[in-house]
DOPA-228107 format. One line per 10 residues: for each residue x, y, z of N, C-alpha, C. Coordinates in steps of 0.05 Angstrom, whole numbers, plus 32768, in hexadecimal, padded with zeros to 4 digits. Atoms other than C-alpha are relative to their C-alpha. Layout:
N
X:Y:Z:X:Y:Z:X:Y:Z ~ ... .
***
This chain:
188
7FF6:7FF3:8018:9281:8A84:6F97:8006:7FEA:7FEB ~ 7FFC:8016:800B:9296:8A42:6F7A:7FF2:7FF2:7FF1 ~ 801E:800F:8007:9253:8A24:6F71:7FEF:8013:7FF1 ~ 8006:7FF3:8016:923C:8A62:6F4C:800E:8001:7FE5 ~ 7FF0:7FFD:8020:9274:8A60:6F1D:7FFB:7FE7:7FEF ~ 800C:801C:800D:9265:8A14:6F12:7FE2:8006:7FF3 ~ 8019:7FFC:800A:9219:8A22:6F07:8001:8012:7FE6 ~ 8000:7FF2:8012:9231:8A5B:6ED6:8005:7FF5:7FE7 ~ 7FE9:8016:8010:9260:8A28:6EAE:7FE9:7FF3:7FF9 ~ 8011:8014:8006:9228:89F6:6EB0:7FEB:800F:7FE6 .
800E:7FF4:8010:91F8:8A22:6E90:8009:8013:7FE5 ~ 7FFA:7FF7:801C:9221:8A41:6E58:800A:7FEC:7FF4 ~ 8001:801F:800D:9233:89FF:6E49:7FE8:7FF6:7FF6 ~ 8024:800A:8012:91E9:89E7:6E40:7FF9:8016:7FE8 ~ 8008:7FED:801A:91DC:8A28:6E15:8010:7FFB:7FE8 ~ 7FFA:8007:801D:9216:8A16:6DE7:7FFE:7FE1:8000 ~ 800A:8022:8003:9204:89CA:6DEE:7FE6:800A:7FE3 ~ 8016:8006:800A:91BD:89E1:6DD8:7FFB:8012:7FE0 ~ 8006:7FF5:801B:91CA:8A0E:6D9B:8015:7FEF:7FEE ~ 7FF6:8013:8009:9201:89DF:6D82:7FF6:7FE8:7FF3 .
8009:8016:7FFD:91DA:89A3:6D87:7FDA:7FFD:7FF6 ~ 8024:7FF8:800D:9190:89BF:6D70:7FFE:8010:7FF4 ~ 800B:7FEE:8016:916B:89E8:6D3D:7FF8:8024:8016 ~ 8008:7FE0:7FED:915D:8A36:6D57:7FDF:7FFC:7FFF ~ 8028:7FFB:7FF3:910C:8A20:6D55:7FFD:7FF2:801D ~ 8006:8011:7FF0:911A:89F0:6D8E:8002:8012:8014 ~ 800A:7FE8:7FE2:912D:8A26:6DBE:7FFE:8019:7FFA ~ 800D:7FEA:7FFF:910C:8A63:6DD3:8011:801C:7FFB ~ 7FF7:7FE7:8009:9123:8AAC:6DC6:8013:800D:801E ~ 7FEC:7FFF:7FF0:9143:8AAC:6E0F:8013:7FEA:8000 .
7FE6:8016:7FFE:9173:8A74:6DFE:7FFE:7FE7:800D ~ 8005:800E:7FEE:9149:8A40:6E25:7FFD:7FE5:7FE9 ~ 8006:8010:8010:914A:89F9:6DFF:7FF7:7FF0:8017 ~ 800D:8014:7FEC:911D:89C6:6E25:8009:7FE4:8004 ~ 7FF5:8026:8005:9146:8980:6E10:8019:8003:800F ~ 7FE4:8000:7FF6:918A:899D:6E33:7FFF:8004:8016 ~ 7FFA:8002:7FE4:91A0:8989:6E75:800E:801A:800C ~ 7FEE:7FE9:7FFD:91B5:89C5:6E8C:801A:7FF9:801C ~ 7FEF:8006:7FE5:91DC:89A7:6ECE:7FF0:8002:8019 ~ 8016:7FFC:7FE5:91C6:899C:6F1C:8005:801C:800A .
7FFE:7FF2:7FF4:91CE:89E2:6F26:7FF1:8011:7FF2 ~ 8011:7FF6:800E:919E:89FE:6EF2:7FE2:8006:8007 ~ 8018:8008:7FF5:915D:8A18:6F04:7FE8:7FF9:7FED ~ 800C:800D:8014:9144:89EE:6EC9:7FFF:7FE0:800F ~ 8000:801A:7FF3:912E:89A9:6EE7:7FF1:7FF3:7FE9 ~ 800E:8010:800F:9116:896C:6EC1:7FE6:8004:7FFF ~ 8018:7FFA:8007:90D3:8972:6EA6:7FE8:7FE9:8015 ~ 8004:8017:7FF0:90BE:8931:6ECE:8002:8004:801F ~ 7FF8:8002:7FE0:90CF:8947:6F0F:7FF2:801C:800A ~ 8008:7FED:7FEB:90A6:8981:6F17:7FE1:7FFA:8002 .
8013:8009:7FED:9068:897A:6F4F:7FE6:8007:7FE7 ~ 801D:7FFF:800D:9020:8973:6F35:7FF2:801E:7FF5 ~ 8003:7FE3:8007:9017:89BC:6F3D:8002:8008:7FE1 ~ 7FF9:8007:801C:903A:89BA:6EF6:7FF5:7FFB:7FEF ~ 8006:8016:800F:901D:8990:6ED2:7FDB:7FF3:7FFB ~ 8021:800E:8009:8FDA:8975:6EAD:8000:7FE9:7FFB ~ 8004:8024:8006:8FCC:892C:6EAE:7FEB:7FFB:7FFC ~ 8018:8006:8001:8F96:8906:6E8D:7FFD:7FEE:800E ~ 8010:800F:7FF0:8F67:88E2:6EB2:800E:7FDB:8008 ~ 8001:801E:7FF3:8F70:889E:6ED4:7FF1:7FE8:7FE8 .
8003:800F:8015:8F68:8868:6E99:7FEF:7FEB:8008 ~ 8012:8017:7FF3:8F2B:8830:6EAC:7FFC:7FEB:7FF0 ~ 7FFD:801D:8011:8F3D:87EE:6E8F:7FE5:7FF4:800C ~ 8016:800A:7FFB:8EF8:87DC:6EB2:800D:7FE5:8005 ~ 7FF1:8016:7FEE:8F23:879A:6EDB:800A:7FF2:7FE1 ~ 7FF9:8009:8013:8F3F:8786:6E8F:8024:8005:7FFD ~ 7FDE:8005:8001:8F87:876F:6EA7:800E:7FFE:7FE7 ~ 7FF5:800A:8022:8F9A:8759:6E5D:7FFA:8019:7FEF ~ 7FFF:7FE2:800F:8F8B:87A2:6E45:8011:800D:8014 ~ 7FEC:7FF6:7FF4:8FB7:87BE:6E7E:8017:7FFD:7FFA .
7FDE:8007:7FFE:8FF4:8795:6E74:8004:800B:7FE3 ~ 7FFC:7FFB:8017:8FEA:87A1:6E29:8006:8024:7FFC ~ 7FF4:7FE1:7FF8:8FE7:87FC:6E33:8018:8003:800D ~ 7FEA:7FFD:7FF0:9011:87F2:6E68:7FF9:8017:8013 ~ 800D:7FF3:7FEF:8FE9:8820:6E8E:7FE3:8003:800C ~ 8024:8003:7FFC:8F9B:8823:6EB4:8005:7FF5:800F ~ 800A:8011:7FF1:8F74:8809:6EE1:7FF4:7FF3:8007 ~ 8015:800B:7FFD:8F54:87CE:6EEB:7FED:7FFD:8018 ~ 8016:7FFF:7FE3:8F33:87DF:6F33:800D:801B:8012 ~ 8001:7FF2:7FF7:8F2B:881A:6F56:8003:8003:8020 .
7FFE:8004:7FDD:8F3C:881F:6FA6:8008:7FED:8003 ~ 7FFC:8014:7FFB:8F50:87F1:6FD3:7FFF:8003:8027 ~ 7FF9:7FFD:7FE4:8F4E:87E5:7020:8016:8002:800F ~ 7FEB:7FFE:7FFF:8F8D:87E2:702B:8013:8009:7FF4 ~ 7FEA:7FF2:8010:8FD4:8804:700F:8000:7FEB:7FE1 ~ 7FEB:8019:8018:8FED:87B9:6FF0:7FEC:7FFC:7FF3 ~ 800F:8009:8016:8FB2:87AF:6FC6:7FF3:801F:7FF5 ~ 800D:7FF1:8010:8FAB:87F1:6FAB:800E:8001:7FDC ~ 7FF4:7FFC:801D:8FC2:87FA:6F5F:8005:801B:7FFA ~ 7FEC:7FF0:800D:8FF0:882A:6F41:7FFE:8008:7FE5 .
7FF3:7FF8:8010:8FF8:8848:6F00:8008:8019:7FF7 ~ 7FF6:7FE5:8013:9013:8881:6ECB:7FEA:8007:7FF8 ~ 8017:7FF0:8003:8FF1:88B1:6EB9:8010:8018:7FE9 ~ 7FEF:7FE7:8012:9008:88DE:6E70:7FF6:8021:800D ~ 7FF2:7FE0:7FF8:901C:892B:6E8D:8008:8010:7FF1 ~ 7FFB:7FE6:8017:9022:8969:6E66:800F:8015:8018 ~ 7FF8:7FE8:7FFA:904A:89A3:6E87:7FF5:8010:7FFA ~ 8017:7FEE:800D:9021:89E5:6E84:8011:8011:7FF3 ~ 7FE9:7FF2:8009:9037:8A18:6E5B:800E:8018:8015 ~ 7FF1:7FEF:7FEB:9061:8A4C:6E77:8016:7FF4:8013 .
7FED:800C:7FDE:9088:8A1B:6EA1:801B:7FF9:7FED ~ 7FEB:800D:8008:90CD:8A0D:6E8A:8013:7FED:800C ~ 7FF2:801B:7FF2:90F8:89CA:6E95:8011:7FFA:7FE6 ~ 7FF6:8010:801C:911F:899E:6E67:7FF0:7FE8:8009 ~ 8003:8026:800D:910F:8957:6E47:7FDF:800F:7FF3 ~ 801D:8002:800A:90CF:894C:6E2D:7FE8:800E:800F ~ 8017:7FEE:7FEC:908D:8978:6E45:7FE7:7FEA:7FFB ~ 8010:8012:7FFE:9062:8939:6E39:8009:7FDF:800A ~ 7FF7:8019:7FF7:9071:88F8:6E5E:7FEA:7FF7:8014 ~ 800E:8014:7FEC:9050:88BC:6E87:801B:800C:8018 .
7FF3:8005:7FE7:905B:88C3:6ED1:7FEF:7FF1:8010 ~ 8000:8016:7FF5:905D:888C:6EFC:7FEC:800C:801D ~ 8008:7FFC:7FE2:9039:887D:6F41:7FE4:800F:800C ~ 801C:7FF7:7FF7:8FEF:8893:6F3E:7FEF:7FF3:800A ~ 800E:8014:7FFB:8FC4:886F:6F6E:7FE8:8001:7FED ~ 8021:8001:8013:8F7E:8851:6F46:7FF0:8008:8019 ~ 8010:7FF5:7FEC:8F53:887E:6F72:7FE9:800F:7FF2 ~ 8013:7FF2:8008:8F12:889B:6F5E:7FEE:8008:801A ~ 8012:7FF4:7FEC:8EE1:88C7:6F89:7FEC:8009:7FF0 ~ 800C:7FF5:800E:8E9E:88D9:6F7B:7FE7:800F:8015 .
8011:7FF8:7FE1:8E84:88F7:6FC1:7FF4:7FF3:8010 ~ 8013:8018:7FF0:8E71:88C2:6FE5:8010:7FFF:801E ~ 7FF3:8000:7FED:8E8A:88D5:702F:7FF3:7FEA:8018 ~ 7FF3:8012:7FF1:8E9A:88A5:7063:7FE7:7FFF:801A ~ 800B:7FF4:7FE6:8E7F:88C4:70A6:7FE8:8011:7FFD ~ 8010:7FF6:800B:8E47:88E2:707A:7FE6:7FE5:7FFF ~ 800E:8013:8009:8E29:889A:7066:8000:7FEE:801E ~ 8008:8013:7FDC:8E33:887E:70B7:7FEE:8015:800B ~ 8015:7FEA:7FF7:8E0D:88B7:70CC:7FE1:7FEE:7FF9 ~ 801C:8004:800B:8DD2:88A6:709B:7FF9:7FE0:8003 .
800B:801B:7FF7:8DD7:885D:70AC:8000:7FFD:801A ~ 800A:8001:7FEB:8DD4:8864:70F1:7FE6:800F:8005 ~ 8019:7FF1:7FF8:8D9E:8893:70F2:7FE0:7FFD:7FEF ~ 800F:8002:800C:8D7A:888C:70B9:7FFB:7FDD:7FF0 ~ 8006:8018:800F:8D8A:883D:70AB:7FEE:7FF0:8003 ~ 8010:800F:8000:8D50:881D:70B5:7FED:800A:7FEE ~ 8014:7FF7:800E:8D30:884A:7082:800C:7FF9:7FDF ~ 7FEB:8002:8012:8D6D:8834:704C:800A:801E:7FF9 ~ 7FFD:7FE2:8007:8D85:887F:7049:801C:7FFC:7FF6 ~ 7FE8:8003:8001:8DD0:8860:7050:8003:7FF5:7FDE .
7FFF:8006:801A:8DC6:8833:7011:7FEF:8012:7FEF ~ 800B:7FE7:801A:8D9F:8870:6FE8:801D:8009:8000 ~ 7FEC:7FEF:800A:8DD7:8891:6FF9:8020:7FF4:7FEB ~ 7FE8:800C:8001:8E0C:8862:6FE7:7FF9:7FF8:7FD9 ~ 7FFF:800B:8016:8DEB:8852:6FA3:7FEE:7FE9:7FFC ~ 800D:8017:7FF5:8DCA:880D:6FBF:7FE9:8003:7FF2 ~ 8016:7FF3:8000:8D86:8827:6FA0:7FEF:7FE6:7FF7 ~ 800F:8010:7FFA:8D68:87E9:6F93:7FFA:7FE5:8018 ~ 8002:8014:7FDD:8D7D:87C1:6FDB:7FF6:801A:8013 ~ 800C:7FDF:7FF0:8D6D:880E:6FF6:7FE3:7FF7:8000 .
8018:7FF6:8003:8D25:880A:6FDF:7FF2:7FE7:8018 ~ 800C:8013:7FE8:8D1B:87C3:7005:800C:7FFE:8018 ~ 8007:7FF7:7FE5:8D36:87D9:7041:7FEC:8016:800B ~ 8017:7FEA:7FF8:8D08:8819:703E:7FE6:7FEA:8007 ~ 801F:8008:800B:8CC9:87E9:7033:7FF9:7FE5:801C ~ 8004:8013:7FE1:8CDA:87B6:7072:800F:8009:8018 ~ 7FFA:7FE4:7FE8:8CF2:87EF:7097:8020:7FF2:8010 ~ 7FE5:8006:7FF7:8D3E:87D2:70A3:8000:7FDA:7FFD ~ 8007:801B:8002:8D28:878D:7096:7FFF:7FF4:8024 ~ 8009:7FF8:7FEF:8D09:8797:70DD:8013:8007:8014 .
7FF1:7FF8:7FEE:8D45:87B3:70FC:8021:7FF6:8002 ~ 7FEA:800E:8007:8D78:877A:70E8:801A:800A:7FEC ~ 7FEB:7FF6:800F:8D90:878F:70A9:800E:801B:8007 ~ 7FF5:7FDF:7FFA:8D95:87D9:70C1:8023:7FFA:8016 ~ 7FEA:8009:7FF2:8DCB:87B6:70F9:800F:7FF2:7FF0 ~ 7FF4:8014:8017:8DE5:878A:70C1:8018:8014:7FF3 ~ 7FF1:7FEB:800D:8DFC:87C8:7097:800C:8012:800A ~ 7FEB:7FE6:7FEE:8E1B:87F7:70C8:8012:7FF0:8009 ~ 7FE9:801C:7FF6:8E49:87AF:70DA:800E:800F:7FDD ~ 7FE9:8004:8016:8E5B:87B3:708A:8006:8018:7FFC .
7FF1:7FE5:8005:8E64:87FA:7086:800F:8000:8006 ~ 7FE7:7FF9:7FF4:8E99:8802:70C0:800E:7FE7:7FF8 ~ 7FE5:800F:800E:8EBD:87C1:70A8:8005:8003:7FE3 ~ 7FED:7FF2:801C:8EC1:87DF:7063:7FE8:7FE9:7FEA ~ 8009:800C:8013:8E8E:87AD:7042:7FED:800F:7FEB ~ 801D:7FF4:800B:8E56:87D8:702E:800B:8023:7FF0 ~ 7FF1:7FE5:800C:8E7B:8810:6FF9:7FEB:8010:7FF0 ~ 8014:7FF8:8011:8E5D:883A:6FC7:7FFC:7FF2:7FE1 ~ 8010:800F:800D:8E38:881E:6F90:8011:7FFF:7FDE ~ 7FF1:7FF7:8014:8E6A:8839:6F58:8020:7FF8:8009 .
7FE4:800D:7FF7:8EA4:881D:6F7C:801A:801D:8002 ~ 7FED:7FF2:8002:8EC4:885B:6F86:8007:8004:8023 ~ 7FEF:8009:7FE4:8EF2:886F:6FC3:7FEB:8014:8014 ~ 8009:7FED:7FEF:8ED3:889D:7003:800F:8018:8001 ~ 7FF5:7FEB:8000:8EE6:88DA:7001:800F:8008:801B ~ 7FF3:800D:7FED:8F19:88EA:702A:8004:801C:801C ~ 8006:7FEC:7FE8:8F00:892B:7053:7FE3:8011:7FF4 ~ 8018:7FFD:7FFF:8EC2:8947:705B:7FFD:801E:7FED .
***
């Protein structure tokens, strides 16, 4: 009973916070202003804090590896994937809230913490398949992009069997990616 009466308090406080303190265009015709904290008991949450679902973000920014245009935005990425967690790259990404959704603060902001990940269908257990079966014919590098080391494995038929063993070594240790440098997709 307590914690409703507080939540009640909180929120007629934010309503005369928000007509006090702003113009009647800023909030809506139910009394909702988007810049006032309404309290932690409001079911108005920061605009920032709600899940992707929410929210429209543009695209992943490609500094094409041009560190000195990163630090300068302050956002992008100069490399896409990584084999590991510690060498993958991070950034923001500007977010719109859709309409219909109500929060306070701002309905457009950078949010933090987007891995640089790109996909462009290039599966995993899709491309060992075709290089085990079909690598001595280059099917793995067609597929992967490879299309001019593809054509001279087609033409000495695995570079008589070597290279075909060569490339199913750099596949499974991660050497042999796709040709666009993007990541594997991460289910079939």
């Amino acid at each position: 009973m307590k914690l409703l009466w507080l939540s009640s308090i909180y929120t007629i406080i934010g309503l005369i916070e928000c007509h006090l303190n702003t113009s009647e265009e800023s909030c809506s015709s139910d009394g909702f202003c988007p810049d006032v904290n309404y309290g932690p008991h409001s079911p108005y949450i920061p605009c920032s804090y709600l899940p992707m679902d929410f929210l429209e973000c543009d695209p992943l920014y490609d500094h094409k590896g041009n560190e000195t245009a990163k630090e300068v935005m302050g956002y992008g990425c100069t490399k896409f994937g990584a084999q590991k967690y510690e060498d993958m790259q991070f950034t923001s990404r500007n977010c719109t809230v859709l309409d219909g959704i109500d929060c306070f603060g701002s309905k457009n902001f950078m949010k933090p913490n987007f891995p640089c990940v790109k996909y462009t269908g290039h599966y995993f257990v899709t491309t060992l398949l075709y290089s085990l079966l079909l690598g001595f014919l280059g099917m793995d590098r067609f597929c992967l992009g490879h299309t001019g080391t593809a054509v001279g494995k087609l033409l000495t038929l695995g570079g008589v069997g070597i290279w075909w063993i060569v490339d199913i070594v750099l596949l499974v240790t991660g050497h042999l990616v796709p040709e666009d440098a993007s990541n594997w997709m991460p289910t079939a």
